[in-house]
MIGU-549227 format. One record per residue (C-alpha): z, y, x. Coordinates in steps of 0.001 Angstrom, whole numbers, padded with zeros to 6 digits. Layout:
<atom><z>Z</z><y>Y</y><x>X</x></atom>
...
//
This chain:
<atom><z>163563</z><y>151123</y><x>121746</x></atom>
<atom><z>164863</z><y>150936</y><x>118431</x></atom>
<atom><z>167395</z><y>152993</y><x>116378</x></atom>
<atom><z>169478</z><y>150671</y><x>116042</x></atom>
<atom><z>169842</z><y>150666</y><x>120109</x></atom>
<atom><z>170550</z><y>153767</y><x>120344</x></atom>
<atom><z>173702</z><y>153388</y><x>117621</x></atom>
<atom><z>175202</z><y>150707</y><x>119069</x></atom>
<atom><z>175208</z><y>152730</y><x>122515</x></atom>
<atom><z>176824</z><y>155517</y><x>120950</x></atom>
<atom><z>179164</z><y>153461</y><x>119306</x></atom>
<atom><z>180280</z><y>151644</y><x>122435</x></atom>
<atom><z>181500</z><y>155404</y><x>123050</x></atom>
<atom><z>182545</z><y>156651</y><x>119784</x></atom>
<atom><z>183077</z><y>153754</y><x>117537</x></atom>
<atom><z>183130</z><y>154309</y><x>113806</x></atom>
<atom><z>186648</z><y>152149</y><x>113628</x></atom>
<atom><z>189144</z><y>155956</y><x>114820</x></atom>
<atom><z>186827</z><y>158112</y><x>112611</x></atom>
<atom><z>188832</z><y>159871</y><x>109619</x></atom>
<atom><z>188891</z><y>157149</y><x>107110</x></atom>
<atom><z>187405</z><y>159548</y><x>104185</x></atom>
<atom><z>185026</z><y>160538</y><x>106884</x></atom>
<atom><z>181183</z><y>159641</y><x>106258</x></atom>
<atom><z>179791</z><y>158790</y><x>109803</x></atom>
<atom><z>177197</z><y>156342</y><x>111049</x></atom>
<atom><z>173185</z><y>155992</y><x>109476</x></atom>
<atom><z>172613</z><y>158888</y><x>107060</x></atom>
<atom><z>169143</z><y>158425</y><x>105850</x></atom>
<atom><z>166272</z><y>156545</y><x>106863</x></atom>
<atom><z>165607</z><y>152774</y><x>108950</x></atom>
<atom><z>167771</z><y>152120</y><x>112033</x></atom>
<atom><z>165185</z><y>149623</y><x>113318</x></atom>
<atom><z>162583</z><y>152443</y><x>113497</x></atom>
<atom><z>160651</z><y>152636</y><x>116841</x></atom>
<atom><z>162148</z><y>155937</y><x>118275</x></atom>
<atom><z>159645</z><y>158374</y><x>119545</x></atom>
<atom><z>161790</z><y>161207</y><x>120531</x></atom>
<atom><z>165275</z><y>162210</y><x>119844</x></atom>
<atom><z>166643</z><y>165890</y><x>118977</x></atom>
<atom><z>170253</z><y>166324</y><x>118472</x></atom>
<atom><z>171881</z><y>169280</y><x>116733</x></atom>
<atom><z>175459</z><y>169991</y><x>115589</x></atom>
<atom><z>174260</z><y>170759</y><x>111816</x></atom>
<atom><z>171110</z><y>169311</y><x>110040</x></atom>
<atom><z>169465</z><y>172547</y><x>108535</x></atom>
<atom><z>166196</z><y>172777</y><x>107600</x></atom>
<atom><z>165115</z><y>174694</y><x>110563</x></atom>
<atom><z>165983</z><y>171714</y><x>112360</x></atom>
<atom><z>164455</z><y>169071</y><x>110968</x></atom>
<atom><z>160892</z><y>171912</y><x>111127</x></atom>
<atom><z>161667</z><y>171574</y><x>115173</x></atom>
<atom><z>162184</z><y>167453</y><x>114767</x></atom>
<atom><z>158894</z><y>167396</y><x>113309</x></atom>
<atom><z>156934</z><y>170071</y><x>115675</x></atom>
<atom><z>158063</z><y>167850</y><x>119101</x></atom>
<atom><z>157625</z><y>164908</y><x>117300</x></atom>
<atom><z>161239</z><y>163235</y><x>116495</x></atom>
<atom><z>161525</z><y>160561</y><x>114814</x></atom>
<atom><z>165615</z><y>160245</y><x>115207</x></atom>
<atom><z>168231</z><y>162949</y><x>114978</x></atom>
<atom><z>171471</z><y>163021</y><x>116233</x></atom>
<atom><z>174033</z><y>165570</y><x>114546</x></atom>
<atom><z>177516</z><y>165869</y><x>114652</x></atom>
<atom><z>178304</z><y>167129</y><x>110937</x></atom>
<atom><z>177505</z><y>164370</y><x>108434</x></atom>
<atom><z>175076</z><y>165935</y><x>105920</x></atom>
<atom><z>175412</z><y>163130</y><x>103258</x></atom>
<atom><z>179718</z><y>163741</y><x>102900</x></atom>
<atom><z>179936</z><y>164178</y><x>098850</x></atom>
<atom><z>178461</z><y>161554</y><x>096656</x></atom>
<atom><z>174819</z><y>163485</y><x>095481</x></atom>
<atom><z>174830</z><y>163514</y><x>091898</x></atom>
<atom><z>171099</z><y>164474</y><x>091576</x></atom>
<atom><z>168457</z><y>165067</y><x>093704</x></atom>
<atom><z>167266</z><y>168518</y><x>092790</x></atom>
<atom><z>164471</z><y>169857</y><x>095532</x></atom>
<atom><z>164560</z><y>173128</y><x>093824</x></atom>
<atom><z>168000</z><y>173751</y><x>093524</x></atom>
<atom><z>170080</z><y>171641</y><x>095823</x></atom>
<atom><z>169435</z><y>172287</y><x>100039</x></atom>
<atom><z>171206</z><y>168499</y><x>100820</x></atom>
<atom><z>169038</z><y>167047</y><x>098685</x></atom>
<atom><z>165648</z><y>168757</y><x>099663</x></atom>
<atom><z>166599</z><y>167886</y><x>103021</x></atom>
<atom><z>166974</z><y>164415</y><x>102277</x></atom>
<atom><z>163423</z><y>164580</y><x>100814</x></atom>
<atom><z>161731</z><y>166240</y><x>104076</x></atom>
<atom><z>163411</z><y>163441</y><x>105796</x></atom>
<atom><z>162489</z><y>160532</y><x>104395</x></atom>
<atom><z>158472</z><y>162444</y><x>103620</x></atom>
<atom><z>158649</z><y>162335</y><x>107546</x></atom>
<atom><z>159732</z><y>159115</y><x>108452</x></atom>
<atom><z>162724</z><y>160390</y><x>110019</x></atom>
<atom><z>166251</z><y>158849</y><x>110234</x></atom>
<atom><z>169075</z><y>161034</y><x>110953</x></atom>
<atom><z>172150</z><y>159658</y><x>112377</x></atom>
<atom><z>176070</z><y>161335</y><x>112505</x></atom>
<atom><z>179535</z><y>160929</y><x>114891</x></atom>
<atom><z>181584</z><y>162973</y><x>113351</x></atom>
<atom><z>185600</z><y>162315</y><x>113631</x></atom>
<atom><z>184637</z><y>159277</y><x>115678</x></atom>
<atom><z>182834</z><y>161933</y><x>118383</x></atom>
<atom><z>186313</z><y>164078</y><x>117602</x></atom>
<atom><z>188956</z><y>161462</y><x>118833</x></atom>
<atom><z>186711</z><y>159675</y><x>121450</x></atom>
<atom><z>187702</z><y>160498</y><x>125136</x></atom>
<atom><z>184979</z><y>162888</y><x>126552</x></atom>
<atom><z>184172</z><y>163628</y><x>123071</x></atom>
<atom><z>184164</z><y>166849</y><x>121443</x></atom>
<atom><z>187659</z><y>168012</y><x>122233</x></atom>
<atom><z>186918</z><y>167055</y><x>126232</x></atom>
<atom><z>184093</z><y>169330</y><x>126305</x></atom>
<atom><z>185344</z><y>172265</y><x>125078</x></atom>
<atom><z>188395</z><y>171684</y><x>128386</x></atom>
<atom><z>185577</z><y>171302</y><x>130187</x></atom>
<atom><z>183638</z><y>173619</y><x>129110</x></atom>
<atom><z>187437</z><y>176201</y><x>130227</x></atom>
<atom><z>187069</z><y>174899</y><x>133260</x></atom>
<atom><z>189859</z><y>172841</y><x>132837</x></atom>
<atom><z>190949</z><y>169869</y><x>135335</x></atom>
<atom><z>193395</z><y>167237</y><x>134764</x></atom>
<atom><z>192369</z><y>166907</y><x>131380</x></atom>
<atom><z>193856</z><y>164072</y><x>128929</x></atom>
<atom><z>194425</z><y>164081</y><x>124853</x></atom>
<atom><z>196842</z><y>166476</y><x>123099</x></atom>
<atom><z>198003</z><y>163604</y><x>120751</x></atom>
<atom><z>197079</z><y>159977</y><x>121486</x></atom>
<atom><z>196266</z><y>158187</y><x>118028</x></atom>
<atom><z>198257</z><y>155042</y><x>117198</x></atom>
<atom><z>198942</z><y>152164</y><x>114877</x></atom>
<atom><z>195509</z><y>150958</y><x>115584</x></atom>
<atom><z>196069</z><y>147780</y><x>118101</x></atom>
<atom><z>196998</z><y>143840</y><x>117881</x></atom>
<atom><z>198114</z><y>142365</y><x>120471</x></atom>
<atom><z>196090</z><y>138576</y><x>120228</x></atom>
<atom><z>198193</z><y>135817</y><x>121338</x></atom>
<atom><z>196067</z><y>132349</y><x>121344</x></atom>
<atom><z>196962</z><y>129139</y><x>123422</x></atom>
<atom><z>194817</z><y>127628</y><x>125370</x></atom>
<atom><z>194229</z><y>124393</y><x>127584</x></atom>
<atom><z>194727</z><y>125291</y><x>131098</x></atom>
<atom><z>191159</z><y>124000</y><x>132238</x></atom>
<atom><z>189667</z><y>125752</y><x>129317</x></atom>
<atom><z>191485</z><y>129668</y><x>130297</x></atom>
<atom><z>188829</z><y>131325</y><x>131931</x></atom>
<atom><z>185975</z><y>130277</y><x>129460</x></atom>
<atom><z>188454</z><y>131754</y><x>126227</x></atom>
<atom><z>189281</z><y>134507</y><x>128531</x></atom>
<atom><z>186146</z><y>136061</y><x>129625</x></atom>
<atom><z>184526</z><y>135620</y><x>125891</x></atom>
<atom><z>187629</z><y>137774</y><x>124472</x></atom>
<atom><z>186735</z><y>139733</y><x>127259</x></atom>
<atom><z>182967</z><y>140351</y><x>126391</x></atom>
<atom><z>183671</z><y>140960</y><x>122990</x></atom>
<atom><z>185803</z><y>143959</y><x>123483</x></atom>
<atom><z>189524</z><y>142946</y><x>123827</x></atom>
<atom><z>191211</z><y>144111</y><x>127049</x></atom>
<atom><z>190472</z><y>147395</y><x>127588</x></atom>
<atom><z>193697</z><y>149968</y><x>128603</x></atom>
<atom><z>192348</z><y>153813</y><x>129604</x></atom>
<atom><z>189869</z><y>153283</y><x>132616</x></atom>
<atom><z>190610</z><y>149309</y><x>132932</x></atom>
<atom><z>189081</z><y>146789</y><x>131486</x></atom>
<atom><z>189649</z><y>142566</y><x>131546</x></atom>
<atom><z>193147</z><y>143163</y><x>131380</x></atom>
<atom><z>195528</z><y>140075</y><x>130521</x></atom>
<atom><z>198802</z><y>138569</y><x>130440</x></atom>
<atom><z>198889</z><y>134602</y><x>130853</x></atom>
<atom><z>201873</z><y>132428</y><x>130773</x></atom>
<atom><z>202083</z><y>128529</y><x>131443</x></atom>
<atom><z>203819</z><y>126115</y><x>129309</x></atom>
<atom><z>203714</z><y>122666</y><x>127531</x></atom>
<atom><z>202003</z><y>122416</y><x>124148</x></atom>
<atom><z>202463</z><y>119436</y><x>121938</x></atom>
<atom><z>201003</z><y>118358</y><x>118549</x></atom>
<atom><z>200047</z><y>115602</y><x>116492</x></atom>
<atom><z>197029</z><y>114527</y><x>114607</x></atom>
<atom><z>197092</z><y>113180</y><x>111105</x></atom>
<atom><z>194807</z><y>110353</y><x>110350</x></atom>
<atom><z>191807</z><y>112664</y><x>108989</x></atom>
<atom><z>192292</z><y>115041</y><x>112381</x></atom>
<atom><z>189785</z><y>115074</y><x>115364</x></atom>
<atom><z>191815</z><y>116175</y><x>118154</x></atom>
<atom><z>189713</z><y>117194</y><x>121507</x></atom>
<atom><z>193064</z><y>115495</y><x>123413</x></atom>
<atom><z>194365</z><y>112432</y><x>122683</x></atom>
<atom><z>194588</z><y>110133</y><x>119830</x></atom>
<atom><z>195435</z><y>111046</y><x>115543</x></atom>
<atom><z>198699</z><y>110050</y><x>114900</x></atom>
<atom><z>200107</z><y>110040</y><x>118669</x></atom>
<atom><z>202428</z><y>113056</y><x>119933</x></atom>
<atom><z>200530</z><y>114631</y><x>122797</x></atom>
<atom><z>201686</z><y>117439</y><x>125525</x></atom>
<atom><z>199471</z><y>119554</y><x>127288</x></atom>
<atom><z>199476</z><y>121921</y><x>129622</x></atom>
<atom><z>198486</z><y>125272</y><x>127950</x></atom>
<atom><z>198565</z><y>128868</y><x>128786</x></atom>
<atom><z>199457</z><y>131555</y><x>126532</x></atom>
<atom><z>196522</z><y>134199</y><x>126825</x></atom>
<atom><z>197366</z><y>137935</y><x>125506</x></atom>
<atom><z>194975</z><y>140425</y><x>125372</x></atom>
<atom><z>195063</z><y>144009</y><x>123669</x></atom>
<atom><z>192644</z><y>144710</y><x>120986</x></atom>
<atom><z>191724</z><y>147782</y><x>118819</x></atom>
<atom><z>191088</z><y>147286</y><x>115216</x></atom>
<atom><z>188018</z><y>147377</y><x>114512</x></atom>
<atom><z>187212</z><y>144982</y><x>117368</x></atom>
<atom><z>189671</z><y>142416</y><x>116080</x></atom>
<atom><z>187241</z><y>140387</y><x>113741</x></atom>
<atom><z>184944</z><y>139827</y><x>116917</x></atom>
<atom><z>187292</z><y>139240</y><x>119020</x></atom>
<atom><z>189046</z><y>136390</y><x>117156</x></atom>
<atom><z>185316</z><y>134815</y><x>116480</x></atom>
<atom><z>184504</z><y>135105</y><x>119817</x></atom>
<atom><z>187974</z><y>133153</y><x>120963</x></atom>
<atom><z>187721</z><y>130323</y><x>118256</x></atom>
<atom><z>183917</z><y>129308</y><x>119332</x></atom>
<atom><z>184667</z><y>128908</y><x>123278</x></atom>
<atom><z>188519</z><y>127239</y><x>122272</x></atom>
<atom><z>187879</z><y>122891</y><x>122408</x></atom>
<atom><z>190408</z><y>122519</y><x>119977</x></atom>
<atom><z>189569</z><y>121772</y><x>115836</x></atom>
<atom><z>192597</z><y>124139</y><x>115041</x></atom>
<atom><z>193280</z><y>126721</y><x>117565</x></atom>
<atom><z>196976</z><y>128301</y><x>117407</x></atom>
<atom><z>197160</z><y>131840</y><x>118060</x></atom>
<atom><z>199099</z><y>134789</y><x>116561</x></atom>
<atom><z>197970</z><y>138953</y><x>115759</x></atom>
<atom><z>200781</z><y>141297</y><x>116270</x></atom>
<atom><z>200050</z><y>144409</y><x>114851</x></atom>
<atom><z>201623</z><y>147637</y><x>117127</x></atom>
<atom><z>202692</z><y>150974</y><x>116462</x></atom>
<atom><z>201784</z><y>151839</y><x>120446</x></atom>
<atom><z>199920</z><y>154752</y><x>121134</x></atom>
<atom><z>196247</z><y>154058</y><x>122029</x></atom>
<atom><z>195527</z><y>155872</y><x>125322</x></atom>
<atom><z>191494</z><y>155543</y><x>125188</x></atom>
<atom><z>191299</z><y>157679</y><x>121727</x></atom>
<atom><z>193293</z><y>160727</y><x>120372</x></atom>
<atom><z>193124</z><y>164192</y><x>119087</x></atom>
<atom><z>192418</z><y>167511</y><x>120927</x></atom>
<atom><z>193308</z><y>167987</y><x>124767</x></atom>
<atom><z>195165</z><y>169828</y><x>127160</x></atom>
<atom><z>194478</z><y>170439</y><x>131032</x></atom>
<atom><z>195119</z><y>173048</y><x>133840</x></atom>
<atom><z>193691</z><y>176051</y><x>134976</x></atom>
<atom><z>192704</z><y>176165</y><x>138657</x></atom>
<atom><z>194928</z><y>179109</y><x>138678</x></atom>
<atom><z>197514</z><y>181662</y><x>136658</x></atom>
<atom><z>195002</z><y>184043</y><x>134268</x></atom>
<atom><z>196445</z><y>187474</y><x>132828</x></atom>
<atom><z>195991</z><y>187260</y><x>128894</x></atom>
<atom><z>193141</z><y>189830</y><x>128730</x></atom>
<atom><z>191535</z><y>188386</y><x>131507</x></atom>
<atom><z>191459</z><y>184746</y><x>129506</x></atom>
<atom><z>190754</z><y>186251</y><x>126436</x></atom>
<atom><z>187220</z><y>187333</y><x>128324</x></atom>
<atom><z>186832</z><y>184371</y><x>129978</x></atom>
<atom><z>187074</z><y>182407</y><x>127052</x></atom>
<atom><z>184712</z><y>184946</y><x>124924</x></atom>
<atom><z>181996</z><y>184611</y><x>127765</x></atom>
<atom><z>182067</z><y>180848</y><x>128398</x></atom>
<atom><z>181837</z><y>180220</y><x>124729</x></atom>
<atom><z>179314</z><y>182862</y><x>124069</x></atom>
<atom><z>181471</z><y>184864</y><x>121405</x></atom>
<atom><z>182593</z><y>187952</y><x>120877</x></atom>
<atom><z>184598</z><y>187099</y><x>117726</x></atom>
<atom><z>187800</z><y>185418</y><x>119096</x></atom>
<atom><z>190480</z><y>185740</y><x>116557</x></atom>
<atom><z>193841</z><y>185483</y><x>118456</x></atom>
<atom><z>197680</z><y>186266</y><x>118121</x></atom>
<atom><z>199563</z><y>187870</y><x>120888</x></atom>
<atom><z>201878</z><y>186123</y><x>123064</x></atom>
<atom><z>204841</z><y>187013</y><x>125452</x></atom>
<atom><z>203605</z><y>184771</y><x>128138</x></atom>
<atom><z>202692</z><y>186396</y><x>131144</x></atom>
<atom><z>200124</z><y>184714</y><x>132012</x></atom>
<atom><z>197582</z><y>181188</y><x>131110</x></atom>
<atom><z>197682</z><y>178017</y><x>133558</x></atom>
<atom><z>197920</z><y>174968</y><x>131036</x></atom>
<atom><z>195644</z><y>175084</y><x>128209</x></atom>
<atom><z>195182</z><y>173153</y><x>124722</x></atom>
<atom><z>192690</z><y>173053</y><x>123073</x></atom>
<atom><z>190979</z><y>171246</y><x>119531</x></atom>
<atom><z>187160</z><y>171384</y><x>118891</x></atom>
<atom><z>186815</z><y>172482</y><x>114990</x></atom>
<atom><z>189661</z><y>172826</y><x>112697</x></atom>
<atom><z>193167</z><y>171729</y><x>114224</x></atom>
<atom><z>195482</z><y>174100</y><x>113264</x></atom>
<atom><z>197724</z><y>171524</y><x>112165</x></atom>
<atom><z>197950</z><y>170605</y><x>116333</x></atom>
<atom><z>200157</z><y>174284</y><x>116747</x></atom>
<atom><z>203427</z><y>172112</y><x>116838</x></atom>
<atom><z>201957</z><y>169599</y><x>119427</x></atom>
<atom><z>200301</z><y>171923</y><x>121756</x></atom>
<atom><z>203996</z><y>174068</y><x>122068</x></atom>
<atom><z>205728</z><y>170669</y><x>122626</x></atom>
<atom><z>203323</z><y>170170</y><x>125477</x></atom>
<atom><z>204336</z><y>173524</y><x>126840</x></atom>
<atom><z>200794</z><y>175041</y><x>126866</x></atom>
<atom><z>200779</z><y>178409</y><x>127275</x></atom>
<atom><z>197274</z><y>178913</y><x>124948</x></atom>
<atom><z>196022</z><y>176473</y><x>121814</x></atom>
<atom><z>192666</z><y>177550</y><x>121410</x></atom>
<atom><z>190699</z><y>175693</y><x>118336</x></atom>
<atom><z>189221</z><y>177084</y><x>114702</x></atom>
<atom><z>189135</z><y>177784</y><x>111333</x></atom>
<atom><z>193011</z><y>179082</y><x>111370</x></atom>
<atom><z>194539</z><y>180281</y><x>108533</x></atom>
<atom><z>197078</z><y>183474</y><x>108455</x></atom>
<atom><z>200290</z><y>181509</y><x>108032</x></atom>
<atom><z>199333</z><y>179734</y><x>111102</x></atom>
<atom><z>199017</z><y>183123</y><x>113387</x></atom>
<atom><z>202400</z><y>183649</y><x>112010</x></atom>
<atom><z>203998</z><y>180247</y><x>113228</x></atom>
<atom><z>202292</z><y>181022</y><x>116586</x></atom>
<atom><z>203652</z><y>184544</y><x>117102</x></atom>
<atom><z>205794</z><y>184979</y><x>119830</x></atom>
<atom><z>205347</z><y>181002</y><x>121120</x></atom>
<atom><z>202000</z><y>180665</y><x>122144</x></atom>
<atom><z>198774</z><y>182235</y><x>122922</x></atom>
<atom><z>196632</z><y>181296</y><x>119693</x></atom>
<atom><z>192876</z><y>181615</y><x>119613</x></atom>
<atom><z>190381</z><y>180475</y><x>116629</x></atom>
<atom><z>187036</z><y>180703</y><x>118957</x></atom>
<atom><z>185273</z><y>179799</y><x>115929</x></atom>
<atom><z>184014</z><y>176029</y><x>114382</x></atom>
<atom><z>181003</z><y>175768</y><x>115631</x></atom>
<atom><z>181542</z><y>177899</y><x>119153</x></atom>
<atom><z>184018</z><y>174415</y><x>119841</x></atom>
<atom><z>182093</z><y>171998</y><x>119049</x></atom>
<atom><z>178535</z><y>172940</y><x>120233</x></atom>
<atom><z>179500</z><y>172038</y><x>124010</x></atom>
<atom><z>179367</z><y>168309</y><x>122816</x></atom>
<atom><z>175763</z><y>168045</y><x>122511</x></atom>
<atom><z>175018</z><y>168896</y><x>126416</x></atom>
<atom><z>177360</z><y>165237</y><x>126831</x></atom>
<atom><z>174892</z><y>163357</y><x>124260</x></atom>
<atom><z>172221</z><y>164111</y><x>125730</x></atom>
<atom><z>173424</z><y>163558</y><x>129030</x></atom>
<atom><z>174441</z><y>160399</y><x>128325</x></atom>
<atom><z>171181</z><y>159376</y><x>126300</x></atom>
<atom><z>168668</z><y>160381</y><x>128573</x></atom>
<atom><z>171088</z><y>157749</y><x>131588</x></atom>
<atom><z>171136</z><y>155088</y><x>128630</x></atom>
<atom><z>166794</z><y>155502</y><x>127997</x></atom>
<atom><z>166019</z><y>155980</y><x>131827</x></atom>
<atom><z>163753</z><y>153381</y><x>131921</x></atom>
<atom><z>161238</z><y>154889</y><x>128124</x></atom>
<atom><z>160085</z><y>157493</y><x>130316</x></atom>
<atom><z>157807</z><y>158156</y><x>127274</x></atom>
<atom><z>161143</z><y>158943</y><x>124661</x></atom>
<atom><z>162559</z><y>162503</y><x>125013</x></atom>
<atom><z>165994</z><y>163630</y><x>124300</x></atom>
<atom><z>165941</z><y>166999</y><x>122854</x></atom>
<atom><z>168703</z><y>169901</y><x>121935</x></atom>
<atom><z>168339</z><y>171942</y><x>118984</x></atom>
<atom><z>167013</z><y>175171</y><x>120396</x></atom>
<atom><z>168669</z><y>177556</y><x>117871</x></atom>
<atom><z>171892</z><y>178043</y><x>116335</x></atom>
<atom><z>172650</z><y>176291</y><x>113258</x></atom>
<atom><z>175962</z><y>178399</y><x>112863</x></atom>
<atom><z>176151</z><y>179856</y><x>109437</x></atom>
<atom><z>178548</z><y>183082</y><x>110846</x></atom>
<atom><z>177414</z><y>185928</y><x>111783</x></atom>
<atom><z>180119</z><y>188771</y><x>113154</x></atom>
<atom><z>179704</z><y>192534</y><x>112330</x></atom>
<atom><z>181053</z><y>195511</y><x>114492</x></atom>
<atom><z>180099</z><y>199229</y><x>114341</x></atom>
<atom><z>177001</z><y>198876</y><x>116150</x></atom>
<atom><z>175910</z><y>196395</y><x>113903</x></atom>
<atom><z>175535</z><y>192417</y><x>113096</x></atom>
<atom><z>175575</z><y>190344</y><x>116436</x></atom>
//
């Protein structure tokens, strides 16, 4: 099994195409088509990590933070940590891969952990992204439909939430003419001809589109295929931002606030107080979502819980919600258990390839009370 396997199974999942468009995810350093030996994934690439890569023999790392994200001016090993990792990496023969905002808004990604991870049940995205579907139109022979319509199919159009092959088809007449330089797969240049055609229309993300449209012109019999790309403003239910689900039943505040601090392994939970009297629906955003306060009061949670909040944003919350930061890297860890879950299923059958979890933290924060650092 190669690396390059192993991305394009991830990427079925979390395609690069919803990732932050300034966002640097996808091959970091190294060969994609290496042979993979093992596999160790890790939120952060630290040095420490890529010491444990080599001791268990790990040829490919997964992370989740994208290590390469400014452009490296030099590559100072003395000086510079990004670039002296890049060195130990390549020495080693290691490639190191990255889903970052594409793992973010992917459903079961990082933000359907953390519910998870609560507890939750009933879970589904805070905000659904949008304005990143066509809607593909194309005309087709009748006796040709199913041929066009299952190769749109297998190249990715179709897919709403849990369903996939989905279509609308309408019947009609289509007519046309050849000119004299024309090959027409009906009929005769020069002649009117009618045919009986169906209109095939299929949804299709964005970043899918360029396949899909190949895909539909080599399995179409005619020398100029007529079909149209409508671009929509719907939301997209299969990717979004954050998520919000239920509580199998009504918590008291303090009793929450523990529950959350124990499940996430914390004890530095930064949180405003609220007048609710108690916590059934919970939102929540894995890393730094602060700017998700408006959505998750709109959805009438009773807690947002995410990170890196800044003191304005307490203030907004005051009095509305229950706001937590539970930390950056406290909401995002819980992803990694779901990689490798879903990596070891997808390499069942290389008994011989591992698919190792960082052992240690790479979280730089460390929190201080009076009986010391903890």
């Amino acid at each position: 099994m190669t690396g390059n396997e192993i991305i394009k199974y991830l990427e079925e999942w979390a395609p690069k195409g919803i990732a932050w468009e300034k966002d640097n995810v996808g091959l970091q350093i190294g060969d994609p088509q290496i042979k993979i030996k093992n596999i160790l994934i890790s939120l952060d690439l630290t040095e420490d990590v890529i010491e444990s890569a080599q001791k268990e023999n790990c040829n490919f790392i997964i992370t989740h933070h994208p290590v390469l994200f400014y452009p490296l001016k030099h590559l100072d090993f003395s000086k510079n940590r990004i670039a002296r990792m890049t060195a130990k990496l390549i020495k080693n023969n290691i490639t190191l891969y990255s889903a970052h905002t594409n793992l973010d808004f992917t459903k079961h990604g990082v933000s359907y952990q953390l519910a998870k991870k609560l507890e939750l049940k009933n879970i589904k995205f805070l905000k659904n992204l949008s304005e990143n579907q066509f809607k593909l139109s194309v005309f087709v022979p009748a006796n040709h439909i199913d041929k066009v319509t299952e190769a749109v199919h297998q190249a990715g159009a179709g897919i709403i939430g849990e369903y996939s092959n989905c279509s609308f088809k309408t019947s009609g007449i289509g007519t046309f003419r050849g000119s004299n330089v024309s090959n027409p797969s009906r009929g005769k240049k020069g002649v009117i001809e009618s045919v009986e055609e169906i209109k095939l229309e299929v949804l299709v993300d964005k970043w899918k589109l360029h396949e899909v449209i190949i895909a539909m012109k080599k399995t179409h019999p005619y020398e100029e295929v007529a079909y149209d790309v409508f671009a929509l403003k719907n939301e997209n239910i299969n990717y979004g931002v954050g998520a919000i689900g239920e509580m199998n039943e009504l918590m008291s505040i303090n009793d929450f606030l523990f529950f959350v601090s124990s499940k996430l392994k914390t004890s530095g939970l930064r949180y405003v107080k609220s007048k609710m009297k108690g916590i059934k629906t919970v939102a929540v955003c894995g890393g730094s979502c602060g700017e998700l306060l408006d959505e998750a009061i709109k959805q009438n949670a009773d807690v947002f819980i995410t990170a890196d909040l800044k003191y304005h944003t307490f203030q907004d919350a005051e009095g509305k919600i229950l706001l937590i930061d539970a930390g950056h890297y406290e909401t995002e860890v819980p992803v990694l258990d779901e990689i490798q879950t879903r990596l070891k299923k997808f390499i069942v059958e290389n008994k011989n390839i591992k698919v190792l979890k960082y052992k240690g933290s790479t979280n730089p924060i460390v929190f201080y009370n009076k009986s010391g650092a903890n």
